[in-house]
C-alpha positions in Angstrom: -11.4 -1.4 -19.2 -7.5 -0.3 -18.5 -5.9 -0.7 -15.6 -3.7 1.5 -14.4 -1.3 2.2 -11.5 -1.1 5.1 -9.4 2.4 6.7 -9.0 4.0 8.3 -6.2 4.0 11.5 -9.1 0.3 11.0 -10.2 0.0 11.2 -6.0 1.3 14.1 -5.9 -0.1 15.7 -8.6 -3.5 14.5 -6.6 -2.4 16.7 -3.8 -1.5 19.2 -5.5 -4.7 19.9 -7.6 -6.8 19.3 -4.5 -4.9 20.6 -1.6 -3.6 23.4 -3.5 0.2 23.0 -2.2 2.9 23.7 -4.7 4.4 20.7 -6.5 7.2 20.8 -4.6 5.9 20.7 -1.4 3.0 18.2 -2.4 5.5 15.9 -3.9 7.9 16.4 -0.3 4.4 15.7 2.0 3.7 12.2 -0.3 6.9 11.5 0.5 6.8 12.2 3.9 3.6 10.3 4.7 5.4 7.2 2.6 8.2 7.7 4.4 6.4 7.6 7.7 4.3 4.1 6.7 7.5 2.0 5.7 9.3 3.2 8.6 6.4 2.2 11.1 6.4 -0.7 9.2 10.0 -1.9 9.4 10.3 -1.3 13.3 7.9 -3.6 13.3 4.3 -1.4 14.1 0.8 -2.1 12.4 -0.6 1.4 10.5 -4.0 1.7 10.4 -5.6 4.2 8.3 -9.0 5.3 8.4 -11.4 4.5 6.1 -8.6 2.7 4.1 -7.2 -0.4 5.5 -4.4 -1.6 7.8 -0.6 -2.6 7.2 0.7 -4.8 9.4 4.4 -7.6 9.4 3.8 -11.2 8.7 6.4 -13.4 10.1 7.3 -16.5 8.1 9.1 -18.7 9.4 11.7 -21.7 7.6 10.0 -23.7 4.9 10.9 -26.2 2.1 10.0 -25.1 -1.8 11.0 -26.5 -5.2 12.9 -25.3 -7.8 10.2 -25.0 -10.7 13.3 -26.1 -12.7 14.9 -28.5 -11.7 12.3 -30.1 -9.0 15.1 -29.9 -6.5 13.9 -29.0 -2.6 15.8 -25.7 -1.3 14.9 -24.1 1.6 13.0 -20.8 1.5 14.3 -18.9 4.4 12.5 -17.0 7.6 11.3 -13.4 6.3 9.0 -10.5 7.4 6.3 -9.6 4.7 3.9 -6.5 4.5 0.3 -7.7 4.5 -2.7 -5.3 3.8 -6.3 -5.6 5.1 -9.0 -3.3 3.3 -11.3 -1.9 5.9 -15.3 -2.6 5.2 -15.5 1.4 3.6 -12.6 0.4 0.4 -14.1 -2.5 0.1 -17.9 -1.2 -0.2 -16.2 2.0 -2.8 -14.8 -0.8 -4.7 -17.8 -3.4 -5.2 -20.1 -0.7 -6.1 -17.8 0.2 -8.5 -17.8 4.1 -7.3 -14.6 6.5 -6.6 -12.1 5.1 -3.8 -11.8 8.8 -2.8 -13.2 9.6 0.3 -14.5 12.5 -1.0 -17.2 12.5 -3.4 -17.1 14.8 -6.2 -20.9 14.2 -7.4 
């Protein structure tokens, strides 16, 4: 089995064979909606999508690490990190192994 990774462009091109937009304007709305999640996500709001999962900002606060080196302690500093929750319906698509499309094209 090969793995691969879905693209904004391969997103786009998803739009646009399904939607039926031009490429232009499919690959302006994948941006948009991106555009949309990171900038919820970096004032600091959870985004929930439907049938999908959640996004939501992990606080971490000051904590001590090693170099892998050296051995030496440094401190790893406070930081925000994106977390991502499945919801119940990606999860079921995924263990029975079907499309994660919530349209099914049977």
């Amino acid at each position: 089995m090969t793995r691969r990774t879905v693209t904004k462009a391969a997103l786009s091109e998803a739009v646009y064979r399904e939607v039926g937009l031009s490429r232009d304007e499919s690959g302006k709305l994948v941006a948009s909606v991106l555009d949309q999640i990171s900038g919820s996500l970096s004032r600091g709001s959870n985004v929930k999508i439907s049938a999908f999962g959640s996004f939501a900002i992990r606080k971490k606060s000051l904590r001590m690490g090693r170099n892998p080196k050296t051995g030496d302690e440094v401190p790893i500093l406070p930081r925000r990190v994106v977390v991502f929750r499945a919801s119940h319906v990606l999860k079921d698509r995924i263990n029975r192994g079907g499309s994660v499309f919530l349209v099914d094209r049977e």
